[in-house]
C-alpha positions as CSV (number, residue, x, y, z in Angstrom):
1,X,-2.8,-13.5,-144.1
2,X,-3.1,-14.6,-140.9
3,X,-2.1,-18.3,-141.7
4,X,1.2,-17.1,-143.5
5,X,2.2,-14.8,-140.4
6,X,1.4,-17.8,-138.3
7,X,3.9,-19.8,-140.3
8,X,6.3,-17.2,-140.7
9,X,6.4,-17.0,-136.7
10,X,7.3,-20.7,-136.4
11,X,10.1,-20.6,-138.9
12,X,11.3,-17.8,-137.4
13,X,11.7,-19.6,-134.2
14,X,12.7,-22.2,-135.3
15,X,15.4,-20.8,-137.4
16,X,16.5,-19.3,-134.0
17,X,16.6,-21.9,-132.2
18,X,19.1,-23.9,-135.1
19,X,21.0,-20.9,-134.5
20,X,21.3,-21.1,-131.2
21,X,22.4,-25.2,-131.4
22,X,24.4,-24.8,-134.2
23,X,26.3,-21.9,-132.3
24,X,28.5,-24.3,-129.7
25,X,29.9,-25.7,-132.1
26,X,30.8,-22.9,-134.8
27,X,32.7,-21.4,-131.5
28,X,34.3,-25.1,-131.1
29,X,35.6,-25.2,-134.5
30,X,36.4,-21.4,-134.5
31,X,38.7,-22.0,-131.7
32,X,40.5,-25.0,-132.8
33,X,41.5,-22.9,-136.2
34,X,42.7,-19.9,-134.5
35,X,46.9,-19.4,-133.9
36,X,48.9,-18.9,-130.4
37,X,48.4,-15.4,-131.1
38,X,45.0,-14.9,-131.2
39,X,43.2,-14.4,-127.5
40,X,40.0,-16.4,-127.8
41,X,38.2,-15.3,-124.9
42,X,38.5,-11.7,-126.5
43,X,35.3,-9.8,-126.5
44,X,33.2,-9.0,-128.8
45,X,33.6,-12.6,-129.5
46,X,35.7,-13.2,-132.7
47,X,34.3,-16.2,-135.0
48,X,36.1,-16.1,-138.4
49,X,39.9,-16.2,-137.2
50,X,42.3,-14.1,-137.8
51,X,45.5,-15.8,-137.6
52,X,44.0,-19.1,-139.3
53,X,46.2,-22.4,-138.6
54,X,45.7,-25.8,-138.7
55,X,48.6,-26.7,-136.3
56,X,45.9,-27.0,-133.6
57,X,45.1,-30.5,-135.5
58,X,48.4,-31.7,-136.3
59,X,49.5,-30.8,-132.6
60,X,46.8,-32.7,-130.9
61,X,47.2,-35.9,-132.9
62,X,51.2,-36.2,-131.9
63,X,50.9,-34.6,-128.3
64,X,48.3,-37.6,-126.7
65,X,47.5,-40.7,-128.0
66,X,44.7,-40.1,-130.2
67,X,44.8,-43.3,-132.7
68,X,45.1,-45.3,-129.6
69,X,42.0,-43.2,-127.7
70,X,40.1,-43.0,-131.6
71,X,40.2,-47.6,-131.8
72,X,39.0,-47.5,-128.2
73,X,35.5,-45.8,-128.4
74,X,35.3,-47.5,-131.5
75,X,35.6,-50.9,-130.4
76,X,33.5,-49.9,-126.8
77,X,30.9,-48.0,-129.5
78,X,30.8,-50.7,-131.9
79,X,29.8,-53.4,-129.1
80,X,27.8,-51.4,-127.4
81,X,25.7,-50.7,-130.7
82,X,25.6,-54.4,-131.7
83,X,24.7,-55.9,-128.0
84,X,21.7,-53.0,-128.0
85,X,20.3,-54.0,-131.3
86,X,20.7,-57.7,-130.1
87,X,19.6,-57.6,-126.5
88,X,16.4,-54.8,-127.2
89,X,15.2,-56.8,-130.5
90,X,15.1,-60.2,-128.3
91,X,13.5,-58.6,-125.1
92,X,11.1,-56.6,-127.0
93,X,9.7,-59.1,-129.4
94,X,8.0,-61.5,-126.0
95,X,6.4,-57.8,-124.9
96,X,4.9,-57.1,-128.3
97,X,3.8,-60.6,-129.4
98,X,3.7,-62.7,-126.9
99,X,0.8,-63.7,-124.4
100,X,2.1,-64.9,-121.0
101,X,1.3,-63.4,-117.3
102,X,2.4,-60.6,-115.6
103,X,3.3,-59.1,-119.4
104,X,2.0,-55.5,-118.7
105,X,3.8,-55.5,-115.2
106,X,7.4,-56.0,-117.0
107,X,6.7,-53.9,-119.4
108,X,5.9,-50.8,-117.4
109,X,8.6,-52.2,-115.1
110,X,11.4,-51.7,-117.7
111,X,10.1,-48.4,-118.6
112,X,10.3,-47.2,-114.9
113,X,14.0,-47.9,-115.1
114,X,14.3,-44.8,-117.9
115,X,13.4,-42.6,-114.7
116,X,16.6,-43.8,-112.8
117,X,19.5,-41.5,-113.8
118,X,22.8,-44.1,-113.9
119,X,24.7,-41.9,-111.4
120,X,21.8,-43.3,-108.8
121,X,23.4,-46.9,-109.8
122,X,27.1,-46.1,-110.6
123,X,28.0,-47.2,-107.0
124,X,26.9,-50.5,-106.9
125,X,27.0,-51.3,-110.7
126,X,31.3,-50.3,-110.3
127,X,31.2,-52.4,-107.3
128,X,29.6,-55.3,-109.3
129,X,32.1,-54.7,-111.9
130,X,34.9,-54.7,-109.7
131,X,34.1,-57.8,-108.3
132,X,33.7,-59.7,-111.4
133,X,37.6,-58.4,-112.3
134,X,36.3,-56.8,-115.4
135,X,38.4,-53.9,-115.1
136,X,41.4,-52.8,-117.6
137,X,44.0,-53.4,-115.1
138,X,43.0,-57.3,-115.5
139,X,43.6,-57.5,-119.3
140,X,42.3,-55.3,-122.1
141,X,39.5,-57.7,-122.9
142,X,38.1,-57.6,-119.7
143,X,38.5,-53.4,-119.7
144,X,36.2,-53.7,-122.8
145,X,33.6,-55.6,-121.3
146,X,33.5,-53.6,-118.4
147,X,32.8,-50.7,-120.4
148,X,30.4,-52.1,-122.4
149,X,28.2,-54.0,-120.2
150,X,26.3,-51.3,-118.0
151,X,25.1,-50.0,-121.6
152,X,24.5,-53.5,-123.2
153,X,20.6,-52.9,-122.9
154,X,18.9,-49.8,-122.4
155,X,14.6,-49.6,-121.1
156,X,14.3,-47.1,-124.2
157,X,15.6,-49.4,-126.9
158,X,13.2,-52.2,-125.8
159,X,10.5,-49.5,-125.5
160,X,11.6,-48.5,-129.3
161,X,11.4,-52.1,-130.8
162,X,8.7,-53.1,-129.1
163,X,7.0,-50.1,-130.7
164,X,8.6,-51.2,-134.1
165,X,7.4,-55.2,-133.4
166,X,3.9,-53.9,-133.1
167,X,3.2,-52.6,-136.2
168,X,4.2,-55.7,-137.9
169,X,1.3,-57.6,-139.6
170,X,0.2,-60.8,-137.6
171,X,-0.2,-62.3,-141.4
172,X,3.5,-61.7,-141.9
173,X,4.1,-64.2,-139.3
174,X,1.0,-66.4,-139.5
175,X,2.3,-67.3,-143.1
176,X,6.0,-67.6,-142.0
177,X,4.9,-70.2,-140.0
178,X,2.7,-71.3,-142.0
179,X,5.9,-71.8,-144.7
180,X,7.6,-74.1,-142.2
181,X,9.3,-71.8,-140.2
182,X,10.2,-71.8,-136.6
183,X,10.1,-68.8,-133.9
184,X,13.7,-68.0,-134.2
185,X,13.3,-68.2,-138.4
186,X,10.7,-65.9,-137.9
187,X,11.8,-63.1,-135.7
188,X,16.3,-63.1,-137.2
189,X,14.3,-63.5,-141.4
190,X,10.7,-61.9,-141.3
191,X,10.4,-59.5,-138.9
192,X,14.0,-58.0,-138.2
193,X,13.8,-56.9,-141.7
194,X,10.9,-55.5,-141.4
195,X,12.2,-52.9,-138.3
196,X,15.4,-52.1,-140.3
197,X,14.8,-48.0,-140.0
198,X,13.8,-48.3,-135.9
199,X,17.2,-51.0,-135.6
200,X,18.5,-47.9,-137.5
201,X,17.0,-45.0,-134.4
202,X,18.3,-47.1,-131.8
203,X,22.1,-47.7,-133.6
204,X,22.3,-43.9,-133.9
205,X,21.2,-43.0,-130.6
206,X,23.1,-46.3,-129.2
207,X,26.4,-44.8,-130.7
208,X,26.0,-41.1,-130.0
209,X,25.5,-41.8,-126.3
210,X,28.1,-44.2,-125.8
211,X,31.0,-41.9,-128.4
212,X,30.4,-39.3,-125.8
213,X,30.0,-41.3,-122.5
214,X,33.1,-40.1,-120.2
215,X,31.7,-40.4,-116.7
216,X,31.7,-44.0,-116.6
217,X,35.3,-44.3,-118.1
218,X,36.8,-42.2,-116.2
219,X,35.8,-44.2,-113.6
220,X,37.0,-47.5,-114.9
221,X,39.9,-47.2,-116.7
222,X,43.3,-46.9,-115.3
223,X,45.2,-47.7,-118.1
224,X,46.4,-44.5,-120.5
225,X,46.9,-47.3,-123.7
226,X,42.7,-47.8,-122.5
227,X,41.4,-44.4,-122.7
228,X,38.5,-43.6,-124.7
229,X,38.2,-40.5,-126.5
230,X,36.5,-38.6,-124.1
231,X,38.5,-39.6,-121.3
232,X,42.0,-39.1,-123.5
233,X,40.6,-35.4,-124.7
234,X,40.1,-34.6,-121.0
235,X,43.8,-35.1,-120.1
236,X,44.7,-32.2,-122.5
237,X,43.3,-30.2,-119.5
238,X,46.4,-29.2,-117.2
239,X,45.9,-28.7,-113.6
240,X,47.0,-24.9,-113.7
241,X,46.4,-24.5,-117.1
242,X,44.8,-25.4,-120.5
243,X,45.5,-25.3,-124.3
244,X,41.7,-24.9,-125.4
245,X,43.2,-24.6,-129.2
246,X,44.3,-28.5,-128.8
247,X,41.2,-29.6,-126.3
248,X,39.1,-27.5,-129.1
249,X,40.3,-29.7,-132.3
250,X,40.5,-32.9,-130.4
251,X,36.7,-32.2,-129.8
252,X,36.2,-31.4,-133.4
253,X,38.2,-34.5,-134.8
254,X,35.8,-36.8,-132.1
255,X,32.7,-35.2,-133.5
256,X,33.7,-36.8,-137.0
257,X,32.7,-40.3,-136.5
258,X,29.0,-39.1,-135.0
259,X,28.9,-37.0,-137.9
260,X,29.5,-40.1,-140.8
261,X,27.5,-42.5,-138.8
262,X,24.7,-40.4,-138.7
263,X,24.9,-39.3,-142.4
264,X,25.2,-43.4,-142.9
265,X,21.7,-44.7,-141.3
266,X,20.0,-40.8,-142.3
267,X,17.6,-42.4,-144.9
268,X,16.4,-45.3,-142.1
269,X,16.4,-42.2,-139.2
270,X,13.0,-40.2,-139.9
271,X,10.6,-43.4,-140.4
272,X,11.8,-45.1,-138.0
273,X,12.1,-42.7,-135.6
274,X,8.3,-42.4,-135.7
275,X,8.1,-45.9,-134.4
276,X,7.7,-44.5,-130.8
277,X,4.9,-42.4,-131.3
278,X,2.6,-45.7,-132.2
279,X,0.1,-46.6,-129.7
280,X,0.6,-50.1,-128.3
């Protein structure tokens, strides 16, 4: 009796707490499908909407840009996601395989850097950007890179690989080698197949933090045709007023993409994501 109440107790707070999560957004999309003539901020708080439209989506995608702002975080997404998978992989595999000196004192020097919050950098790190001309008033290309290069490499994906690397058999590589292959072979046809569901963690994680990265953006882009999604959502925000119907559904539409890509790498997502938790 006692066991089941205990059990009982934790769904139940769990269940609350989904509830809680889950409840931003049902008031997001709740918004974004009610009419002109419907108050949202009416209290009690309305959820199922009474004059139902989906204007609010057909509005947003003519009034700004949104194709334009939709190929942009995809493209600075996309790189981002590929240059962390790349970048991490290479850096981890030296920290879990490798003997050379000085190999603890990186390591717990990289993690340190999870401790520094980016705003503590942004100065300098815009500064080094600016000088380099890798800004979107240069060319397009350059905007990219400039986007994408503060967030090429992150201290947790290293962290998460090297996690991943360690619970690799030594055998696996012993007979790799053994079969005539060199380190390279090795690590891109043995043991990157081996960490497919942690390459899978850090992808999702990767992509959900730069979808919804606006700070650094903001900062960086000048150009309207260069917006991200974020950045191209926030100009729906007048300076004396705001449609919160159209910012609403534009927030809804950008979810979409998190949403698929998510639902794409789920069967990798909970074995890998236990990768963290090894001792090593």
């Amino acid at each position: 009796m006692k066991k089941l109440f205990s059990k009982s107790l934790i769904h139940t707070v769990l269940i609350i707490t989904s509830l809680l999560s889950i409840f931003p957004f049902v008031w997001l999309l709740s918004t974004s499908l009610k009419g002109i003539n419907e108050d949202i901020f009416a209290y009690p708080p309305v959820i199922i909407p009474q004059d139902f439209t989906w204007a609010n989506y057909v509005d947003v995608w003519h009034r700004v840009n949104f194709m334009g702002y939709f190929w942009n975080s995809m493209i600075v997404a996309g790189l981002t996601v590929l240059l962390n998978l790349i970048l991490s992989s290479l850096a981890a595999y030296p920290l879990a395989r490798m003997q050379f000196r000085g190999k603890k004192f990186f390591f717990f020097s990289i993690l340190a850097t999870i401790m520094i919050p980016f705003q503590a950098i942004m100065l300098p790190v815009y500064l080094i950007t600016l000088k380099l001309h890798l800004i979107d008033s240069v060319n397009n290309v350059m905007g990219y890179i400039g986007l994408v290069m503060p967030f090429a490499v992150s201290a947790f994906g290293i962290f998460l690989m090297r996690q991943a690397f360690l619970k690799v058999p030594r055998e696996v590589e012993e007979a790799a080698i053994v079969d005539g292959c060199n380190i390279f072979q090795m690590f891109w046809r043995v043991v990157l197949p081996m960490v497919k569901p942690t390459l899978a963690v850090l992808a999702v994680f990767t992509f959900i933090g730069s979808w919804g990265e606006f700070l650094w953006p903001s900062i960086m882009l000048t150009k309207d045709s260069m917006y991200t999604l974020p950045v191209g959502i926030n100009n729906l925000q007048g300076m004396f007023s705001s449609n919160w119907r159209f910012i609403a559904a534009g927030s809804i539409i950008a979810t979409i993409p998190i949403i698929i890509f998510f639902l794409m790498m789920q069967r990798y997502f909970i074995s890998g994501e236990n990768d963290g938790a090894v001792k090593g």
